[in-house]
C-alpha atoms as one frame of an Amber mdcrd trajectory, in Angstrom:
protein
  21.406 -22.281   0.972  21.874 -18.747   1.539  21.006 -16.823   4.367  18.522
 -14.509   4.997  18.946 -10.740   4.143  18.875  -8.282   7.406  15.561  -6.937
   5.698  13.724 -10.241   5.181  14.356 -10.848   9.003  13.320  -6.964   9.927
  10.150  -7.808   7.990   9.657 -11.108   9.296  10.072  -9.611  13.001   7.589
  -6.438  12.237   4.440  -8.858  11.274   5.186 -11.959  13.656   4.667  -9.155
  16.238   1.551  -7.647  14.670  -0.334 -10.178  13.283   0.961 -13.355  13.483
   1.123 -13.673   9.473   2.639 -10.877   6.717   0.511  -7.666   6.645  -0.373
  -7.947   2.889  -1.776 -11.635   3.937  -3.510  -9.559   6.827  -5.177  -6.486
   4.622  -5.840  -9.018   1.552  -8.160 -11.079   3.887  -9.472  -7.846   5.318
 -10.249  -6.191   2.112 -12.458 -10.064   1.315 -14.062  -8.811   4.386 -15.326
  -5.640   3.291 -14.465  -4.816  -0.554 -16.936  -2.148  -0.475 -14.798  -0.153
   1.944 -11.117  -0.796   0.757 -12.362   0.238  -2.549 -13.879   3.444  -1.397
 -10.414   3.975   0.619  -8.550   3.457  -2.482 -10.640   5.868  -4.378 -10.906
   8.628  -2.413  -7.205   8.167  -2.022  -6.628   8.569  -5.704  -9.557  11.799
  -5.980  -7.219  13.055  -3.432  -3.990  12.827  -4.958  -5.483  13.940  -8.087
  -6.998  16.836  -6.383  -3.527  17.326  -4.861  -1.386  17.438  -8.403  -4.086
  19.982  -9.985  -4.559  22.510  -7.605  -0.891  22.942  -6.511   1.635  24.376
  -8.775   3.232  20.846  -7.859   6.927  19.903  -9.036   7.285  17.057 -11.609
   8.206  14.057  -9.435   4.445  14.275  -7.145   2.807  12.888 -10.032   5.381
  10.195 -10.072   4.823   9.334  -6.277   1.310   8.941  -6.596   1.611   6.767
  -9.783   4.150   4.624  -7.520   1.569   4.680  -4.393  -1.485   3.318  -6.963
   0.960   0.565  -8.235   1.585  -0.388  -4.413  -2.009   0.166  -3.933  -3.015
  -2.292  -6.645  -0.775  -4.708  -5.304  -2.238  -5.430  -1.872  -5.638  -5.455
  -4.181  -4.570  -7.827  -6.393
């Protein structure tokens, strides 16, 4: 077997001291919780950063960072 990377163990030190368990284990159960709310965070998230790329005279990669957040976003939803 191979050992562990240095970031697997950061990560693995970062959530035993927060939570006990990993933090997308944490918000998944959360979001079960409450849907209504996550998805109203989410949203108003993504009006934002819509809001954000039309009003500003904003430079090409923005766009690109908000597509990136929504994918991460979509993640912990999924």
């Amino acid at each position: 077997m191979s050992e562990e990377s240095f970031l697997s163990k950061l990560y693995e030190k970062l959530w035993s001291r927060v939570g006990g368990r990993p933090w997308t284990y944490i918000i998944r159960d959360e979001s079960k919780k409450a849907p209504l709310l996550f998805f109203a965070i989410f949203l108003f998230m993504g009006v934002g950063l819509v809001k954000l790329t039309q009003n500003l005279k904003t430079p090409v990669w923005l766009p690109l960072v908000a597509l990136a957040l929504g994918i991460f976003i979509g993640h912990l939803w999924w």
